[in-house]
C-alpha positions as CSV (number, residue, x, y, z in Angstrom):
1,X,18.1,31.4,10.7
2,X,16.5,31.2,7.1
3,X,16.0,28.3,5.0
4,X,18.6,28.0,2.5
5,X,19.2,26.7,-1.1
6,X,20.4,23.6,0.1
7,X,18.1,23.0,2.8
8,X,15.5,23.1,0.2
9,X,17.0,20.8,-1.9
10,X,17.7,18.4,1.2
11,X,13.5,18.8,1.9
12,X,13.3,17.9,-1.7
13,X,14.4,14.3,-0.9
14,X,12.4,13.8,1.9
15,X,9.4,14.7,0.1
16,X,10.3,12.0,-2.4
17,X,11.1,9.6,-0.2
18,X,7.7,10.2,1.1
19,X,6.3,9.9,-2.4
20,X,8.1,6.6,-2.8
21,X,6.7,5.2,0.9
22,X,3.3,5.8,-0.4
23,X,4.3,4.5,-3.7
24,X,5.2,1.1,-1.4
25,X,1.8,1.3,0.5
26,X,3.3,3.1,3.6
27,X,2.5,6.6,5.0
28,X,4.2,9.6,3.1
29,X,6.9,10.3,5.5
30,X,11.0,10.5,4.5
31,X,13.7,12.1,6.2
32,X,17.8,12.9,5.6
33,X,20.4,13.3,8.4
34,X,23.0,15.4,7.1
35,X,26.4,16.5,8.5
36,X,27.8,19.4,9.7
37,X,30.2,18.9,6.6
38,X,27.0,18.8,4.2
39,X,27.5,15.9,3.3
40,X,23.8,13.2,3.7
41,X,24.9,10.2,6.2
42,X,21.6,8.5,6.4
43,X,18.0,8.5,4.6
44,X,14.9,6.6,5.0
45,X,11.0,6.6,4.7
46,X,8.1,5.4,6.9
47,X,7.8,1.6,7.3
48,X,5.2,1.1,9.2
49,X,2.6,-0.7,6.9
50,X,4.1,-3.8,8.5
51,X,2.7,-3.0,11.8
52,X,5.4,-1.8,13.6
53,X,4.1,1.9,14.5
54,X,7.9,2.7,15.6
55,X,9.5,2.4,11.9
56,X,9.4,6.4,11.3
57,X,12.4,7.7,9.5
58,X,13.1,9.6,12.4
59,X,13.7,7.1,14.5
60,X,15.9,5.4,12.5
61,X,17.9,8.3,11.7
62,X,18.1,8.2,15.7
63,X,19.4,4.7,16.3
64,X,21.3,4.8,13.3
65,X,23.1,8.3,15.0
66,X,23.6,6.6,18.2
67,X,25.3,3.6,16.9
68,X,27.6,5.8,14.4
69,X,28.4,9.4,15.5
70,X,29.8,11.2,18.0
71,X,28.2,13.2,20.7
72,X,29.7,16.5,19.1
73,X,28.7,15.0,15.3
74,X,25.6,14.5,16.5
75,X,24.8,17.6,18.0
76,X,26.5,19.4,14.6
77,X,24.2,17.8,12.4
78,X,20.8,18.3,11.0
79,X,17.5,16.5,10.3
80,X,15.5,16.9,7.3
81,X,11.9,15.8,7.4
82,X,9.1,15.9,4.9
83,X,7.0,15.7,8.1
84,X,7.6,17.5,11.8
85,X,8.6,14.7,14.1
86,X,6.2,13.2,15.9
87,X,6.2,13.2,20.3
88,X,8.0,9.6,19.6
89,X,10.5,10.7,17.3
90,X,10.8,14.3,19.1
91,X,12.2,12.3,22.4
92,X,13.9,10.6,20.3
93,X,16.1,12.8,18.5
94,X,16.6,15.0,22.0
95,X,18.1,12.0,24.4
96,X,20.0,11.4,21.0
97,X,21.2,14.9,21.0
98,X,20.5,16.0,17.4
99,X,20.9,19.2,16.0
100,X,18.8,21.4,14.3
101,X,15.8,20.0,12.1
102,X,14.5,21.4,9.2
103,X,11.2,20.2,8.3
104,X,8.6,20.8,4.9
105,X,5.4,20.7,6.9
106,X,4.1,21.4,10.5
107,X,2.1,19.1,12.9
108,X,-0.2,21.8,13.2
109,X,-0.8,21.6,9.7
110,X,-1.3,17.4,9.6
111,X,-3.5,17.5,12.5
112,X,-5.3,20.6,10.8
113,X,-6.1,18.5,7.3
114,X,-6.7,15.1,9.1
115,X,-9.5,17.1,11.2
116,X,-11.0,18.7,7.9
117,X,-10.7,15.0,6.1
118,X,-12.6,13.7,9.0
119,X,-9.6,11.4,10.4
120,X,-9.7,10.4,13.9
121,X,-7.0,11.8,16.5
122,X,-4.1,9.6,16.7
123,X,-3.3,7.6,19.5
124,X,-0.6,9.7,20.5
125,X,-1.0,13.9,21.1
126,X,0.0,15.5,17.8
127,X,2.8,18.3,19.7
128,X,5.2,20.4,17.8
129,X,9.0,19.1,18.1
130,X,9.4,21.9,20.9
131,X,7.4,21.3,22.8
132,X,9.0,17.8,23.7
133,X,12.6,19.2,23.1
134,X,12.7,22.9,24.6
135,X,16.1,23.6,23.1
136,X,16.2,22.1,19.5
137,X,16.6,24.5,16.6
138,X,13.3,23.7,14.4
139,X,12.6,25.4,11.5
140,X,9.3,25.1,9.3
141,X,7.1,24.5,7.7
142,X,8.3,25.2,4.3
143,X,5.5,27.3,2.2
144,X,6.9,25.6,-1.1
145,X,5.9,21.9,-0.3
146,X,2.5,22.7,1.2
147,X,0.8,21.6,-1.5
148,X,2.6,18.6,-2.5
149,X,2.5,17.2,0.7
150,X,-0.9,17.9,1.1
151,X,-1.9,15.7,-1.7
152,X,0.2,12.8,-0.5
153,X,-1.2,13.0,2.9
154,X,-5.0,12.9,1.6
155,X,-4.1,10.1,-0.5
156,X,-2.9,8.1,2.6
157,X,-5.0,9.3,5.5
158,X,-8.7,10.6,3.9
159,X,-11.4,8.8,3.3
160,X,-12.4,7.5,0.0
């Protein structure tokens, strides 16, 4: 499967919704849930500057698909995420039963950039999306947001 026009455009959104969460003094993460139809159902960006570490737009895309689609609309549609989904949001989305995800960049290359800035691991293993759900369609990282995301990342996670 290859990334198409309008998966690119859907990854365009989360990376603004991650600009806009950093924007708002949150970590640079935003994420879609689109239909099989096409057509966007949900959006959202991190909030977790408050202190609940659970507020990823991945979850929420989760509990929001739960409480408002099908088993079968579930399973037909797909996540967009500037970000791969973290183990959390991996289970998540797989005891949720969502379809494919699409995402701009990789864990790999988060945990690669927070070890060069210095960062300390997270409390949680960094693991890609399937590893925690074996059967999920994931595609990424996207070469074309690299960069972008890149920057917003050392703005939120290096040291000054």
């Amino acid at each position: 499967m290859t990334i198409s026009a309008d998966d690119v455009d859907h990854l365009r959104r989360c990376v603004d919704l991650a600009r806009e969460a950093l924007a708002a003094g949150d970590q640079p993460f935003g994420s879609l849930l689109v239909a099989g139809s096409g057509e966007v159902l949900f959006e959202d960006r991190n909030r977790v500057a408050g202190g609940d570490a659970t507020r990823h737009p991945e979850f929420e895309i989760c509990r929001w698909a739960a409480a408002h689609l099908s088993p079968a609309d579930r399973a037909a549609a797909t996540v967009y995420t500037s970000g791969e989904h973290c183990p959390m949001c991996s289970a998540a989305h797989g005891w949720v039963g969502l379809g494919r995800i699409v995402f701009a960049t990789s864990t790999g290359q988060l945990t690669g950039w927070l070890r060069e800035w210095g960062v300390p691991p997270t409390p949680v293993a960094s693991l890609p999306i399937t590893q925690i759900v074996p059967g999920v369609v994931a595609q990424g990282p996207v070469p074309e947001f690299e960069q972008e995301m890149r920057a917003l990342y050392r703005r939120c996670f290096a040291p000054t």
